[in-house]
C-alpha positions in Angstrom: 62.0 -12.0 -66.3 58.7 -10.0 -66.1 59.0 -10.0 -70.4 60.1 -14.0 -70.6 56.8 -14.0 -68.0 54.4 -12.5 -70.7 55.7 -14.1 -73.2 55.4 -17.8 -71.9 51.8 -16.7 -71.1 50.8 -15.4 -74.2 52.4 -18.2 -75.8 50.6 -20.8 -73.5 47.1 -19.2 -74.2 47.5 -18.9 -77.8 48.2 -22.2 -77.4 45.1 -23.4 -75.4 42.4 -21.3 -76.9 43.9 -23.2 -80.5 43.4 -26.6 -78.7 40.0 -25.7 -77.7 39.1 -24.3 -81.1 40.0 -27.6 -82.5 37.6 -29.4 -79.6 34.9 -27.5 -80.8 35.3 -27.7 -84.8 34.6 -24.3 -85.9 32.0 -23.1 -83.2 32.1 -19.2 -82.8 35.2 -19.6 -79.7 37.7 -20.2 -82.4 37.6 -16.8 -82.8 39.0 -16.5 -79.4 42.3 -16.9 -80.7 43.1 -13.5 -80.1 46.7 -11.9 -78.6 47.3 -7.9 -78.5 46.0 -4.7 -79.5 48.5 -1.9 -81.3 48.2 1.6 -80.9 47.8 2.5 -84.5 48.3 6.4 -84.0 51.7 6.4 -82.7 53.8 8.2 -85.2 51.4 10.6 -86.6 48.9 11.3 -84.0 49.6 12.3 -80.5 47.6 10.8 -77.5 46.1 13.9 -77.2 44.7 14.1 -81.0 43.0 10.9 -80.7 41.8 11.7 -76.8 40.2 15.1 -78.4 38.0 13.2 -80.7 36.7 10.9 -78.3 35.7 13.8 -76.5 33.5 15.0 -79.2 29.7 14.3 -79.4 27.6 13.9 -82.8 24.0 15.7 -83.0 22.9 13.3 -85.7 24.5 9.5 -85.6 23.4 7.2 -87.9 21.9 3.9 -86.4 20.6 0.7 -88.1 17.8 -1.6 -87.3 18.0 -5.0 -87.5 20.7 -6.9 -89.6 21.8 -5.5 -92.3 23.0 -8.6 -94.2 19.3 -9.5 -94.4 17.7 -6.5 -94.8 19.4 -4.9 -97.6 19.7 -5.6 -100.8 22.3 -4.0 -103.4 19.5 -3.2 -106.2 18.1 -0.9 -103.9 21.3 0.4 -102.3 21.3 4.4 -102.9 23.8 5.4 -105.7 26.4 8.2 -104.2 28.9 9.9 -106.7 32.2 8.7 -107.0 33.6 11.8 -105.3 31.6 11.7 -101.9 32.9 12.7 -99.1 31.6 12.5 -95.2 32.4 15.9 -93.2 32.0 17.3 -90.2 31.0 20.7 -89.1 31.2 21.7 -85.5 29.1 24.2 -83.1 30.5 26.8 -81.6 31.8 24.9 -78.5 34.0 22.6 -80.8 32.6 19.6 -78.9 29.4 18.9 -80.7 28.8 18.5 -84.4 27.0 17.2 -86.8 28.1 14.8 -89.9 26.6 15.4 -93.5 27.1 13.6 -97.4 28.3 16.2 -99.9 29.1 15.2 -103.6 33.3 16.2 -103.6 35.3 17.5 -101.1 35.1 21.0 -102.5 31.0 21.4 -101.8 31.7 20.5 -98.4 34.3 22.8 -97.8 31.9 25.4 -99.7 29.2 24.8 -97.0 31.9 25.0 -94.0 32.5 21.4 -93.1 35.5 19.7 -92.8 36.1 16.0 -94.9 36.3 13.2 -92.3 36.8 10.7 -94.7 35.8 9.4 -98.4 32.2 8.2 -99.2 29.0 8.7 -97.7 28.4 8.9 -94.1 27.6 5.9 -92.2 26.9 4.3 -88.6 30.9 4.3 -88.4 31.3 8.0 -89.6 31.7 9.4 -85.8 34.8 11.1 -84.4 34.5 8.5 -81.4 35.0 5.5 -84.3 37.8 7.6 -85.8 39.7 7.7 -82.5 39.3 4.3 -82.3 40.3 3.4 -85.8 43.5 5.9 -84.9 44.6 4.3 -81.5 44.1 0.7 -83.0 46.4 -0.5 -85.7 45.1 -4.0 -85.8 41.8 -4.4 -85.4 41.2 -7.2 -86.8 42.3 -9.1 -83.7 40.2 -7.7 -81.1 36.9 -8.0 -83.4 37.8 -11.2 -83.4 38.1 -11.6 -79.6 34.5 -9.9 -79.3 33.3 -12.1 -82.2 33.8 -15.3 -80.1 30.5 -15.5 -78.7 28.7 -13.9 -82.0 25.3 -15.9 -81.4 25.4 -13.8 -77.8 24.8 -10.7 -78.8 24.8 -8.1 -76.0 27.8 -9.5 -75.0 29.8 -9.5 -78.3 28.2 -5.8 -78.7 29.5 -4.7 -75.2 32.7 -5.8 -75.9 32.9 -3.5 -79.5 31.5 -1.1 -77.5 34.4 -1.6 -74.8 37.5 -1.1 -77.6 36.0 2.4 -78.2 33.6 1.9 -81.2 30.3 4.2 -80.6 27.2 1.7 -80.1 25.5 1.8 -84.0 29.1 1.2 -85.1 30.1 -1.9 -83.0 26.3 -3.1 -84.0 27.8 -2.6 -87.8 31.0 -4.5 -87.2 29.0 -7.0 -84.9 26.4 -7.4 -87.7 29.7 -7.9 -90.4 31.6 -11.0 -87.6 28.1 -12.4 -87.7 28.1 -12.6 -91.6 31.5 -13.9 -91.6 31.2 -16.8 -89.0 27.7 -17.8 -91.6 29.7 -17.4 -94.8 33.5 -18.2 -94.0 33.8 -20.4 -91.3 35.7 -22.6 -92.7 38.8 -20.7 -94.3 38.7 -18.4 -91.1 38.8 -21.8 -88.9 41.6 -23.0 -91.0 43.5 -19.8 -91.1 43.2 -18.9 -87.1 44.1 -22.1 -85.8 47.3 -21.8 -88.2 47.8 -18.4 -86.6 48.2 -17.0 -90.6 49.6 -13.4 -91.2 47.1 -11.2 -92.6 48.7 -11.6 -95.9 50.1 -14.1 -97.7 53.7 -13.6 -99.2 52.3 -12.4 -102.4 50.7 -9.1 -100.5 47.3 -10.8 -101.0 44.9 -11.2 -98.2 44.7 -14.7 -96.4 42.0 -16.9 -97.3 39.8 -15.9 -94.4 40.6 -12.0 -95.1 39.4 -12.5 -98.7 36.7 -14.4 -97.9 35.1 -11.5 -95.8 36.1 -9.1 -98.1 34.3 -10.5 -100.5 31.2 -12.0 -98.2 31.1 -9.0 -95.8 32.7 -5.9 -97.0 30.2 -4.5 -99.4 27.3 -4.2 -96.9 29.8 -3.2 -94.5 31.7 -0.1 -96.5 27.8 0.8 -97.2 26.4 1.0 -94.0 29.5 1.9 -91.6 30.8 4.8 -94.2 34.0 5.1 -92.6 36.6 2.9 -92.8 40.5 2.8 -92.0 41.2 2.8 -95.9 38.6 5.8 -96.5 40.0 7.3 -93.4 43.1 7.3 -94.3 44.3 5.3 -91.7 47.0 1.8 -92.3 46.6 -0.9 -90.5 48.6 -4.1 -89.7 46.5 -5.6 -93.1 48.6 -4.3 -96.0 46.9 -2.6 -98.8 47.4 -1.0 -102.0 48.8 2.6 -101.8 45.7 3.9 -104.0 43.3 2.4 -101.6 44.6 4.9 -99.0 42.5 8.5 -99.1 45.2 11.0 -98.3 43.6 13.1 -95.1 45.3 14.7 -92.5 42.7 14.9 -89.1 43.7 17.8 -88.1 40.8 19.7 -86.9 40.4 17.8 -83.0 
C-alpha cells in the first residue's frame, strides 16, 4: 500500500508540475518537472568510499567570477595537451589536499599525486563534487529541479549546493542551466513536458540533451574540469564506451 501510495503521488505531481509548465509556456518552472535521484555508486563504491571523500578539504579550489558564458571566449581559452590529467596530492593527515594540472598521467604520478580525472583542473575538480558525481547516477534530474527558478539565483545556487556540489561547482552548473534555459528553451520545453528518455532509440541524446551539449558543454567541460565521463563515472545518460576514462578512485 505504502509503494501504490508513492507511486500515485509521484505520478500525480509529475502530472501537475507538467500542467503548470504548459500554463506558463516555457518560463524557468518547467524545469520543475523533476521525480528521483539514484545513487550512482552502488555497485562499485561503498557508502563509505564516497562518505570519505566528502570528508576531504581542498587547500586551493578553483572559483569563477561572474558568468562564464559571457566572459569567456574560446580564442582565448588556454590550450592544455591532449593527455592532461587533474590529480590530487594529500598532506599528511589524508584530509587536506591540494589539486594540480600535469601534462599525462605519468608526470603526475612522477611528482606524487594521484589522477582524479582526465583534463585540466577546474571549479568541479574537488573530491566533495566527485562524491557527489559517485552517489548520483542521474543528475540530470535534480539540476533540473534547482534550475526551476534559474533567474533566482541564490536560491537555484543553494539548492546545487544542497545535492552535495562544493559552492564554485554548483555556480558552474548554475551558470551552464542558465545558458541552457537562454539557448534551448524550446527543445528542453518540448522534451520535459513529453517526459523524454535521455536518449532516443538510436542511443543519441534527446533533442534538449544535444542542444546543451552543443550550447553549454564546451564552456562547461572548460571551466568545471571534471566531469562524470572524465571521471570515469556512468550515468543514467548513455555514452560511448571511449568517452569513459578508465579510473578506479581508490585512494579515499
Amino acid at each position: 500500500m505504502l509503494l501504490m501510495f508513492r507511486e500515485n503521488r509521484k505520478y500525480f505531481w509529475q502530472r501537475t508540475l507538467k500542467i503548470i509548465a504548459r500554463a506558463l509556456h516555457g518560463l524557468p518552472a518547467i524545469l520543475l518537472v523533476a521525480v528521483s535521484i539514484t545513487p550512482a555508486g552502488g555497485e562499485e563504491y561503498e557508502a563509505a568510499a564516497i562518505e570519505a571523500f566528502y570528508s576531504k578539504i581542498i587547500r586551493n579550489p578553483i572559483v569563477i567570477d561572474g558568468d562564464p558564458y559571457k566572459d569567456f571566449e574560446e580564442s582565448t581559452w588556454f590550450e592544455f595537451p591532449e593527455e592532461a590529467v587533474c590529480a590530487i596530492k594529500y598532506e599528511d593527515d589524508r584530509i587536506h589536499y591540494v589539486i594540480a594540472t600535469f601534462s599525462d598521467e605519468s608526470a603526475a604520478e612522477s611528482n606524487g599525486y594521484t589522477v582524479t580525472h582526465k583534463g585540466h583542473c577546474g571549479t568541479c575538480s574537488t573530491l566533495q563534487d566527485l562524491a557527489t558525481y559517485l552517489y548520483h547516477r542521474d543528475m540530470t534530474t535534480p539540476v533540473r529541479r534547482c534550475s526551476a527558478m534559474v533567474w533566482f539565483r541564490p536560491w537555484s545556487i543553494h539548492c546545487l549546493e544542497d545535492l552535495g556540489l562544493s559552492p564554485p561547482c554548483a555556480e558552474t552548473w548554475y551558470y551552464n542551466a542558465k545558458n541552457t534555459a537562454r539557448e534551448c528553451l524550446w527543445p528542453c520545453l518540448d522534451s520535459w513536458i513529453r517526459n523524454e528518455p535521455f536518449n532516443k532509440p538510436d542511443g543519441s541524446l534527446n533533442d534538449c540533451l544535444a542542444c546543451d551539449e552543443e550550447q553549454s558543454g564546451p564552456v562547461f567541460h572548460y571551466v568545471a574540469g571534471r566531469t562524470r565521463r572524465n571521471s570515469g563515472i556512468r550515468s543514467d545518460i548513455d555514452r560511448p564506451e571511449d568517452e569513459i576514462y578508465p579510473i578506479v578512485h581508490d585512494y579515499y
